[in-house]
C-alpha positions as CSV (number, residue, x, y, z in Angstrom):
1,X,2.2,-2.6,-22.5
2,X,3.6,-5.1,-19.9
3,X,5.3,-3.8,-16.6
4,X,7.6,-6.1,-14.6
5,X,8.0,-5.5,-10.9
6,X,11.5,-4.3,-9.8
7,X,13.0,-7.6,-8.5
8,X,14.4,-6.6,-4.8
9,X,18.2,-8.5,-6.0
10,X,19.9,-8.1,-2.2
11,X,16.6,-8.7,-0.4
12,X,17.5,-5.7,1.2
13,X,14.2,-3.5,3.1
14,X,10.8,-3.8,2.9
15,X,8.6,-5.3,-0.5
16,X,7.3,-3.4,-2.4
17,X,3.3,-1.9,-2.5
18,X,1.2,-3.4,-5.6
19,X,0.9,-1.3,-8.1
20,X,-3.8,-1.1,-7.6
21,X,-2.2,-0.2,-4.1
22,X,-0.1,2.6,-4.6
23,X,-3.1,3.8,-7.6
24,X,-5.4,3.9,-5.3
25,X,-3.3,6.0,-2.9
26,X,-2.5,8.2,-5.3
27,X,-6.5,9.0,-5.8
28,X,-6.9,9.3,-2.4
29,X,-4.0,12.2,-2.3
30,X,-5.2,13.7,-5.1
31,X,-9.0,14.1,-4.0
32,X,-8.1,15.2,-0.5
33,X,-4.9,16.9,-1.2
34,X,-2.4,15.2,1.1
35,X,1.2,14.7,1.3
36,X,3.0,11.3,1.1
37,X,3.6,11.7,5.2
38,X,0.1,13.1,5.6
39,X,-1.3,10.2,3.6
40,X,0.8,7.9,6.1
41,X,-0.8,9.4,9.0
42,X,-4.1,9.4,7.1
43,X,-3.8,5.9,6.5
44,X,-3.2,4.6,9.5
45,X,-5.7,6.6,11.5
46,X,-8.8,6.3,9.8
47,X,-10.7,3.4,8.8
48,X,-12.1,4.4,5.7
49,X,-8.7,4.7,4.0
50,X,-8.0,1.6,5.5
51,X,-10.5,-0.8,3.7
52,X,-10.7,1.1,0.6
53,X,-6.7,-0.2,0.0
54,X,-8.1,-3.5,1.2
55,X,-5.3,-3.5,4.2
56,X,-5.4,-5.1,7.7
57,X,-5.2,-3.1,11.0
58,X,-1.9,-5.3,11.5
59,X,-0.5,-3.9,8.1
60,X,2.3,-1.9,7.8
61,X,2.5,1.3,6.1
């Protein structure tokens, strides 16, 4: 099975996440139980959560 990204057409917002990204985001809301604004806080304040997406400090989240 073959999934295309969704082309962003009016270059409108931000890109999209990967999709190993947002996978491994979803693992880390599942094992600790967090909602998608806790994760944002969570993912931005620790370090651990940090690397393991493989983002920069400067990244956006």
């Amino acid at each position: 099975m073959v999934l295309n990204k969704p082309k962003n057409i009016n270059n409108v917002g931000s890109p999209p996440f990967g999709r190993l990204i947002m996978f491994k985001i979803m693992i880390l809301q599942g094992l600790y139980n967090l909602s998608d604004n806790q994760m944002e806080y969570q993912i931005t304040d620790r370090r651990s959560f940090t690397r393991f997406l493989g983002l920069k400090v400067s990244d956006k989240v």
